[in-house]
N, C-alpha and C positions, 0 to 999 in steps of 0.2 A: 156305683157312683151316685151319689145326692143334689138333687139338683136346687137350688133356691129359686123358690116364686115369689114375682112380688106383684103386689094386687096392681095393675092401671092405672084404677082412679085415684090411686096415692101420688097424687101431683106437688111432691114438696117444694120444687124451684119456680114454680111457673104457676101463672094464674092463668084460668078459660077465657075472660075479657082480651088478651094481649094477641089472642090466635087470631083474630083481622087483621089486628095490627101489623104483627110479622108476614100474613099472606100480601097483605100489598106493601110491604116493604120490599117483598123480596120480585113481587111481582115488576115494581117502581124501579128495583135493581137493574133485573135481567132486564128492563126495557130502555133503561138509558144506554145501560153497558152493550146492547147492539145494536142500538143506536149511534153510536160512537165508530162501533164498527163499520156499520154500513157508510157511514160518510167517510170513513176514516178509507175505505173501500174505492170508495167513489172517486176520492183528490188521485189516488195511487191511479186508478182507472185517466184521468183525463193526464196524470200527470206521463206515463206511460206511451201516450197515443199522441 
């Protein structure tokens, strides 16, 4: 069996400038989206009691 390698730094979709970009996008994501949750947690919590 033949395997194909292909080099890393052959970055043909994506440019190295956009890699902040996407970390706090995703970071901006995951922090609204359980944010959401936890109050969304919370209403259920007082609506419950």
């Amino acid at each position: 069996m033949e395997a194909k390698t292909v080099d890393p730094r052959e970055h043909v979709n994506e440019t190295p400038t956009d890699d902040l970009r996407d970390v706090m996008n995703g970071f901006g994501g995951m922090l609204g989206f359980m944010t959401l949750i936890f109050f969304g947690m919370v209403i259920i919590k007082f609506i419950m009691s």
